[in-house]
C-alpha positions as YAML, in Angstrom:
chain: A
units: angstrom
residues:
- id: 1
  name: UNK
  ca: [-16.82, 33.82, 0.41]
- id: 2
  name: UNK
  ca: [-19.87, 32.12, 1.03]
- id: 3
  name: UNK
  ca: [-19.79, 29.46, 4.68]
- id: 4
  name: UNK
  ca: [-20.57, 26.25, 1.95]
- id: 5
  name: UNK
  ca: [-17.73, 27.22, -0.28]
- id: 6
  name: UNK
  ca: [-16.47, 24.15, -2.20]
- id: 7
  name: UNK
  ca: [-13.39, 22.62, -0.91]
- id: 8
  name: UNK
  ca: [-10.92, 21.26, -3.53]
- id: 9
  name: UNK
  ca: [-9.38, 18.07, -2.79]
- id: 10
  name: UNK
  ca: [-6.41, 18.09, -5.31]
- id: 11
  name: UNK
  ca: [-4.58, 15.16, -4.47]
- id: 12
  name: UNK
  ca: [-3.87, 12.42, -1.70]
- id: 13
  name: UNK
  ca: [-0.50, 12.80, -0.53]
- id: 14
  name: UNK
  ca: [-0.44, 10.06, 1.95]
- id: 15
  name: UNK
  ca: [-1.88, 7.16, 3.60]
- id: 16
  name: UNK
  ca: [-0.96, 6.23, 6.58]
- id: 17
  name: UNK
  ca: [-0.40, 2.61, 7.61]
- id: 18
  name: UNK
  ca: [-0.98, 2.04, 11.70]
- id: 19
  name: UNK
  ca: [2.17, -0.61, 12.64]
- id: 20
  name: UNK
  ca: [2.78, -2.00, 15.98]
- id: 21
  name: UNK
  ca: [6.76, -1.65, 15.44]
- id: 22
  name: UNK
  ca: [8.56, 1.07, 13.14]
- id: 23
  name: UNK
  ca: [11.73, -1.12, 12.53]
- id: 24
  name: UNK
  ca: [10.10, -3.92, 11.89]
- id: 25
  name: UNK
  ca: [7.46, -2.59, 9.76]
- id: 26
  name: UNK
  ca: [10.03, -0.43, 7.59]
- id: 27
  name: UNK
  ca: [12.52, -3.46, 7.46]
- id: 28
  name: UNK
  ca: [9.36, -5.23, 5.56]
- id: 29
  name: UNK
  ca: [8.41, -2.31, 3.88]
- id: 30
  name: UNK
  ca: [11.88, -1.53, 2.39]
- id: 31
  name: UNK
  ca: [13.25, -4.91, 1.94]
- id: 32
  name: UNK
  ca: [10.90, -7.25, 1.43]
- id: 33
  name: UNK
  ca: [8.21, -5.40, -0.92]
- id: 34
  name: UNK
  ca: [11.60, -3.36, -2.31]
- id: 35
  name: UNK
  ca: [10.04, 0.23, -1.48]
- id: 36
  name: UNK
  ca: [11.87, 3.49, -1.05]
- id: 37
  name: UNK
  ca: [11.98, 5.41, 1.93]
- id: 38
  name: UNK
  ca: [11.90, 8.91, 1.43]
- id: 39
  name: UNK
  ca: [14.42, 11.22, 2.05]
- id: 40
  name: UNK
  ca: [14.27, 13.19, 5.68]
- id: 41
  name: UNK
  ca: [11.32, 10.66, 6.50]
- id: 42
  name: UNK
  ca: [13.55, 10.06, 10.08]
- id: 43
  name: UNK
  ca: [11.33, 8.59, 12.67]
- id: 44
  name: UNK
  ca: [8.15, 9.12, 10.39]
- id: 45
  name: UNK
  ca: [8.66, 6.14, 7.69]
- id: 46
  name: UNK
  ca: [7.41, 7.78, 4.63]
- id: 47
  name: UNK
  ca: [7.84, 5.46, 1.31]
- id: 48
  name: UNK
  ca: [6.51, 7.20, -2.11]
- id: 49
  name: UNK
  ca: [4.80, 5.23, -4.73]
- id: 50
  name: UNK
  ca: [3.59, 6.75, -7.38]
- id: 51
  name: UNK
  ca: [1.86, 9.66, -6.79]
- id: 52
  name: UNK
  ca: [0.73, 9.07, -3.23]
- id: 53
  name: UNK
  ca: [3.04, 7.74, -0.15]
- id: 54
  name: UNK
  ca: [2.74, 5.31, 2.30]
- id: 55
  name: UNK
  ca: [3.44, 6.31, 5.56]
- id: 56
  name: UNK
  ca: [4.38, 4.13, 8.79]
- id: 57
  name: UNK
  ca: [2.54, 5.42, 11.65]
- id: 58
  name: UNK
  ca: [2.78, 3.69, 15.13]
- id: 59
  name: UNK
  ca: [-0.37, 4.73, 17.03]
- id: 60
  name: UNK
  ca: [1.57, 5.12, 20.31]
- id: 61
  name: UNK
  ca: [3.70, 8.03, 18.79]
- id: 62
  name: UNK
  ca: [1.00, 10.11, 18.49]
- id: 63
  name: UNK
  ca: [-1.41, 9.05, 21.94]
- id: 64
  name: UNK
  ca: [-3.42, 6.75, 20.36]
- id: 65
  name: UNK
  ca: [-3.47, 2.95, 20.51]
- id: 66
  name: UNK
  ca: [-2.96, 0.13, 17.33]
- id: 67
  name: UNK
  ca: [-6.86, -1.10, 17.62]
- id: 68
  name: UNK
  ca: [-6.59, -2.75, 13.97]
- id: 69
  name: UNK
  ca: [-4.76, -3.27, 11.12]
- id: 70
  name: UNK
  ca: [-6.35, -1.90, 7.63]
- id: 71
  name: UNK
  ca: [-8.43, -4.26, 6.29]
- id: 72
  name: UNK
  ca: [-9.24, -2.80, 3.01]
- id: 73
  name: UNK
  ca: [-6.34, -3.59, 0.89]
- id: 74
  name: UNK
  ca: [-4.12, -1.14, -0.52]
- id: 75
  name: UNK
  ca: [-3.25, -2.08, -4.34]
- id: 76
  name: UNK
  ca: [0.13, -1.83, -5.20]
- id: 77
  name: UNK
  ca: [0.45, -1.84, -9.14]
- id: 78
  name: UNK
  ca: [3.56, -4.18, -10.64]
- id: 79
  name: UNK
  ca: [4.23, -5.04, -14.12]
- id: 80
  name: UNK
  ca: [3.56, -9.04, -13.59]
- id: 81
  name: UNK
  ca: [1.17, -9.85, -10.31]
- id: 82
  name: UNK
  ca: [2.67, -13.17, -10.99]
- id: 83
  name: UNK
  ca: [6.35, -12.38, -11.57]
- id: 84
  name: UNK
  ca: [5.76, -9.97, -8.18]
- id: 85
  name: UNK
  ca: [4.03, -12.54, -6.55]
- id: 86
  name: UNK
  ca: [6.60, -15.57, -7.09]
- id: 87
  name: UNK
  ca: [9.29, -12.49, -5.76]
- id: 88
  name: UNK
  ca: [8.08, -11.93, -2.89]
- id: 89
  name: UNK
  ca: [6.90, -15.66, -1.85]
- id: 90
  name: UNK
  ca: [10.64, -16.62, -2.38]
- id: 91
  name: UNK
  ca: [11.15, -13.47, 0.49]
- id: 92
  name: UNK
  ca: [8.66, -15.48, 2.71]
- id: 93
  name: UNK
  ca: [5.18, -13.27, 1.95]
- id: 94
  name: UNK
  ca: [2.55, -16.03, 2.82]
- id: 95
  name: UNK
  ca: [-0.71, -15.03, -0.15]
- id: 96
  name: UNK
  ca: [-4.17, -14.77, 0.76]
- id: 97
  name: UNK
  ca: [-5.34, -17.72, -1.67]
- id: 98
  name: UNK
  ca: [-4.90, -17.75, -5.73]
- id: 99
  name: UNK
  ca: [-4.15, -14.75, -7.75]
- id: 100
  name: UNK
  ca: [-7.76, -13.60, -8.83]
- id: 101
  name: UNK
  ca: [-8.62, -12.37, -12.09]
- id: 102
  name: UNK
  ca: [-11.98, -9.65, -12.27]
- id: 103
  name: UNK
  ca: [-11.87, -10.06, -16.06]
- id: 104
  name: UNK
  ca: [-10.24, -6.50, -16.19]
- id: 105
  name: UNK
  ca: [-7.39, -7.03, -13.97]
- id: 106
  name: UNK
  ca: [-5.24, -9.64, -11.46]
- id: 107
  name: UNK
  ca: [-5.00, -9.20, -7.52]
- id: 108
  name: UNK
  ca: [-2.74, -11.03, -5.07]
- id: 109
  name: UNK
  ca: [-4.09, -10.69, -1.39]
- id: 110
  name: UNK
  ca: [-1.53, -10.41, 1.26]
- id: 111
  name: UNK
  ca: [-0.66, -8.76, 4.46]
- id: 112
  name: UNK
  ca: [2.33, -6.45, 6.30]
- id: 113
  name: UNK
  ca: [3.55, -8.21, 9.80]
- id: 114
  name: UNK
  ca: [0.48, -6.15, 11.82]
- id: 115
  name: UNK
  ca: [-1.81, -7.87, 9.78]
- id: 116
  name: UNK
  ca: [-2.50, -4.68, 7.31]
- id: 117
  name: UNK
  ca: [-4.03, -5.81, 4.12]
- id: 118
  name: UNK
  ca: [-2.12, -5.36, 0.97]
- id: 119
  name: UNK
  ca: [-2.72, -6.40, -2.64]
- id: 120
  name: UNK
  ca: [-0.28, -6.91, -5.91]
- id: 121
  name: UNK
  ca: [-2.29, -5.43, -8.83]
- id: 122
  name: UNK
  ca: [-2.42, -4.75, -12.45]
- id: 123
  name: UNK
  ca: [-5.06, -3.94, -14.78]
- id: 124
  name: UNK
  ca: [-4.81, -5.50, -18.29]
- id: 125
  name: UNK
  ca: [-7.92, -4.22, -19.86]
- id: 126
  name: UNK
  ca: [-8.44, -0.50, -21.43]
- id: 127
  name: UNK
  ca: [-10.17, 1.91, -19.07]
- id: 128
  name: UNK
  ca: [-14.67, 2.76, -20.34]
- id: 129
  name: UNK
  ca: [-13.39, 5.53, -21.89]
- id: 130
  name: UNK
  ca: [-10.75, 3.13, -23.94]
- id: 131
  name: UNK
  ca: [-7.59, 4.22, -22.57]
- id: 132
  name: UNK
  ca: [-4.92, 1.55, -21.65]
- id: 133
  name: UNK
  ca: [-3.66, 0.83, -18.04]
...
């Protein structure tokens, strides 16, 4: 096999999401936004959406420090931005601004408690290649 062999990415299996305190965090994580934790996630809060997961890391754990919260958002993708939106408002999520439309889809800024940067989203207009969302 030649030393610049390609590598094959074939999927991301997880992101993880630096949090200053695990309870807390997964408390938000599971009850406010209404995710899943995953089974035999234990101390390791591992929530699976979709086909990648979200995963709860706190910094200390591992030897590290929290420096900063994510500041690219992650898009979650609902039905309704709005319908999501007015949810999770009535559970006390403060919004980043107005729901913005591109002209292809609707975002809703937010953040978790550290500060990490979250986003509702759907796309509502077909894909270049004309395939619906």
């Amino acid at each position: 096999m030649s030393e610049h062999a390609t590598m094959i990415v074939e999927r991301v299996d997880f992101i993880s999401v630096p949090v200053t305190d695990l309870e807390r965090s997964t408390k938000f994580y599971e009850e406010t936004l209404g995710l899943v934790k995953t089974p035999g996630s234990g101390a390791w809060p591992e929530f699976a959406i979709g086909n990648v997961c979200l995963y709860l890391i706190d910094p200390t754990n591992i030897g590290s420090v929290f420096s900063a919260p994510h500041t690219s958002a992650i898009a979650l993708r609902v039905t309704n931005v709005e319908t999501a939106r007015a949810t999770l408002q009535a559970r006390g999520v403060v919004f980043d601004g107005d729901t913005f439309d591109t002209g292809v889809c609707h975002m809703a800024f937010f953040h978790d408690p550290d500060g990490n940067a979250l986003m509702l989203h759907r796309r509502y207009a077909p894909y270049p290649d004309g395939r619906l969302p």
